[in-house]
C-alpha positions in Angstrom: 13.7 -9.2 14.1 13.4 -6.2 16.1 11.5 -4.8 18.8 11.0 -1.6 20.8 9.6 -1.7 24.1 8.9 1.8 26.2 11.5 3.5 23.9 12.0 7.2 24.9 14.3 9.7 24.4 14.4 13.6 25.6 16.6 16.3 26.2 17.1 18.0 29.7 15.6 21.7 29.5 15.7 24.9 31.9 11.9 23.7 32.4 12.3 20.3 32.8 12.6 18.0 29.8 12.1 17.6 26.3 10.8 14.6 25.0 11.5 13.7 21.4 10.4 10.1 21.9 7.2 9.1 23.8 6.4 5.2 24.7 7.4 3.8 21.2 6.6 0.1 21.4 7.6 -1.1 17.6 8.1 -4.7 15.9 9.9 -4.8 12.7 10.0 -8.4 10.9 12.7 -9.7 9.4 12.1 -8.9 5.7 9.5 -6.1 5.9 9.7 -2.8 4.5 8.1 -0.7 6.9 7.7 3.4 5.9 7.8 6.0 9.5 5.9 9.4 8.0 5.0 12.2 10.1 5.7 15.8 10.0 9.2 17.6 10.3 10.4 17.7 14.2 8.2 14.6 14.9 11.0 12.2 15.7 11.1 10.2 12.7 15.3 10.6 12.3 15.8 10.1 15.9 14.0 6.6 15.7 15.5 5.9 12.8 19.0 6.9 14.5 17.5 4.7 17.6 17.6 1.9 15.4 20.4 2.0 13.6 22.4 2.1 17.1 24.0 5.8 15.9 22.0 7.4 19.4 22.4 5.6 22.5 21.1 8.3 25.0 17.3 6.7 25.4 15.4 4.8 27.9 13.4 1.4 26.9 14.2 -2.1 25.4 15.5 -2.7 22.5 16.5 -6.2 20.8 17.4 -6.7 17.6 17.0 -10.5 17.1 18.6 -12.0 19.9 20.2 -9.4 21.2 19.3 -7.3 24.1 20.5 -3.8 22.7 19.9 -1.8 25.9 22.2 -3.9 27.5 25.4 -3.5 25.4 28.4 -1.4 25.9 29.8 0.8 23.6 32.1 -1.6 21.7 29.2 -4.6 21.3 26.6 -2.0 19.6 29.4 -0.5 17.5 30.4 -3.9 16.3 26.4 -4.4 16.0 26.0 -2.0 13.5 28.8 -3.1 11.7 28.0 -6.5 11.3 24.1 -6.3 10.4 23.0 -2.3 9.6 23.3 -0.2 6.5 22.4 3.7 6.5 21.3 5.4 3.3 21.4 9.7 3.6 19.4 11.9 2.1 23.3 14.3 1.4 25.1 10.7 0.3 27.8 11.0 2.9 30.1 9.9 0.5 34.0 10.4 0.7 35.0 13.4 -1.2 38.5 12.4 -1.6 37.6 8.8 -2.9 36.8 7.6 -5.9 33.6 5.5 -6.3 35.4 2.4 -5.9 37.0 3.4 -3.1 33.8 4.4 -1.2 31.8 1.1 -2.0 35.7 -0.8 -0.4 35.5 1.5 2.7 32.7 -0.5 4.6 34.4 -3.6 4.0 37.4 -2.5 5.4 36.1 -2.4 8.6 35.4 -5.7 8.6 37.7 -9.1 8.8 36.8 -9.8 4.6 40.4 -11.0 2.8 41.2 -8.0 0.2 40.5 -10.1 -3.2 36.8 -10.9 -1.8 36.4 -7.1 -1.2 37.8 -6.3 -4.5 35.4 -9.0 -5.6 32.2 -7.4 -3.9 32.9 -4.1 -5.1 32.9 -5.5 -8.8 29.7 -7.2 -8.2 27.9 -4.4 -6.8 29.4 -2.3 -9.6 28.1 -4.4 -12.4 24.4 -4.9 -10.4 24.1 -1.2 -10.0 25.6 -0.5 -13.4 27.8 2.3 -12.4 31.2 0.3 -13.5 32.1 3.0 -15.6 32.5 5.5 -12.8 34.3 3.5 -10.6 37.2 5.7 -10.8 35.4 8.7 -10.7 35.3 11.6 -7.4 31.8 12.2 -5.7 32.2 15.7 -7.4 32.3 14.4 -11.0 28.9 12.6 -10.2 25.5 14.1 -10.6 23.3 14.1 -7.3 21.5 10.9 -8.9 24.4 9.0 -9.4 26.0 10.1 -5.9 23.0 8.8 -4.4 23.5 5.5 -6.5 26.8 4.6 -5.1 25.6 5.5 -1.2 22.8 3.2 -1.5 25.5 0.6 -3.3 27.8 1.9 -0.6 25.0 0.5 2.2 23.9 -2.7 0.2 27.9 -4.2 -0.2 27.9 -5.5 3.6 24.8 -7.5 3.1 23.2 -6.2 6.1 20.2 -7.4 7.9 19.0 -4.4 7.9 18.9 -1.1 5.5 17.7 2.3 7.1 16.7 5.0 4.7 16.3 8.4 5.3 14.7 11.1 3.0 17.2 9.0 0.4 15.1 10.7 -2.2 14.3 14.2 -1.2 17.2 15.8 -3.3 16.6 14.1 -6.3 14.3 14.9 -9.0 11.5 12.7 -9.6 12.6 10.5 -12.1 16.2 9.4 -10.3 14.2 9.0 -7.0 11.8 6.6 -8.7 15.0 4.5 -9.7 15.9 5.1 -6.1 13.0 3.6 -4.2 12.8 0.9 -7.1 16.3 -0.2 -6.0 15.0 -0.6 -2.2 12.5 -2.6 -3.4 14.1 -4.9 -5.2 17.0 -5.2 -1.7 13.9 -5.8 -0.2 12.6 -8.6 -2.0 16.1 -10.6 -1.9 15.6 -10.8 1.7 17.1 -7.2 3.4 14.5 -5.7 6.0 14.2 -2.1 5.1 13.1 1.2 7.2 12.2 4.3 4.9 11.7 7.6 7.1 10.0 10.1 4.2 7.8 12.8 3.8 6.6 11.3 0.1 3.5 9.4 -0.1 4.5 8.3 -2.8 7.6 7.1 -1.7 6.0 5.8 1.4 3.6 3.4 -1.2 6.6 1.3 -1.3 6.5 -0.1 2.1 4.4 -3.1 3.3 3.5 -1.2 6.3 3.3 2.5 7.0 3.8 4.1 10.9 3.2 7.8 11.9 4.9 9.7 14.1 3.4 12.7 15.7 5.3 14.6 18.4 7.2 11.8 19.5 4.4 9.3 19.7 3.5 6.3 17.6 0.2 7.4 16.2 -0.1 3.4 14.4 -0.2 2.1 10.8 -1.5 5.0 8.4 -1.1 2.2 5.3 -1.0 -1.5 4.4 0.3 -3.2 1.3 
């Protein structure tokens, strides 16, 4: 489903450059859960942000099925990663000023889906994630468990092709990320291709495949389901 071809990325510096990717030739399958580990300031966000078409200052190839990436504007990745990505935070993101609901209808309002089969999705997604009874509750009133909930509800309600994760876990205590990662797993077994940047091996145990990063460069699969 995706593949990375010569992918770099740096930053111009008073000595030169600074690389922050380094020759990152990556295939993801559609369907796979694939973990990127490696230590802090290795580039694991910026690939992730690489893939998830949020950073569009890098060199390479890039397609994402049939679509060369590298050679769309502005508008065509936007609408891109509208159509097929979903982004799960490790700080939830979530609307402060809207209730639950409310944040699991904002991604679909960006799209062209008639108001009663948003209403619709969001009840579904309530009921499967069993947070109905906060629907009409503010971010604030949440605990940092149940904020995380509704993002990752929040990213799974488009459907998308693809579901990018990261550190989703690493403000949670153990217990809520467990339900957490369980809740990726089970997206990714109904068919959504999941990418899980995280510093937890345990965390990364989840994945079919594991890559390391180390200083910008693909050091290969650490792990294998």
């Amino acid at each position: 489903m995706i593949q990375l071809s010569n992918v770099e990325k740096s930053y111009p510096i008073a000595a030169g450059r600074s690389w922050v990717l380094r020759n990152i030739n990556l295939q993801i399958d559609a369907g796979e859960f694939l973990g990127i580990v490696g230590p802090s300031g290795s580039g694991k966000s910026t690939l992730l942000n690489v893939l998830g078409l949020m950073d569009s200052e890098w060199q390479g190839e890039y397609r994402f099925g049939e679509r060369a990436v590298h050679k769309l504007n502005v508008k065509q990745r936007q609408a891109l990663q509208r159509e097929e990505v979903g982004f799960i935070f490790q700080h939830y993101h979530l609307i402060d000023d809207l209730s639950v609901a409310e944040n699991l209808d904002l991604p679909l309002s960006y799209r062209d889906i008639k108001a009663d089969e948003r209403k619709a999705r969001v009840g579904d997604i309530l009921d499967r994630f069993q947070i109905v009874g906060k629907k009409d509750l503010f971010p604030r009133q949440l605990s940092g468990g149940q904020q995380q909930l509704v993002a990752v509800a929040r990213a799974a309600i488009t459907r998308p092709r693809l579901l990018l994760a990261d550190e989703p876990t690493g403000a949670l205590h153990s217990s809520q990320g467990t339900m957490i990662m369980e809740l990726l797993k089970e997206l990714n077994e109904q068919g959504t291709t999941v990418v899980l940047v995280t510093h937890s091996e345990a965390n990364a145990s989840y994945a079919q495949r594991v890559v390391e990063l180390r200083d910008g460069w693909l050091a290969g699969a650490v792990q294998a389901a």
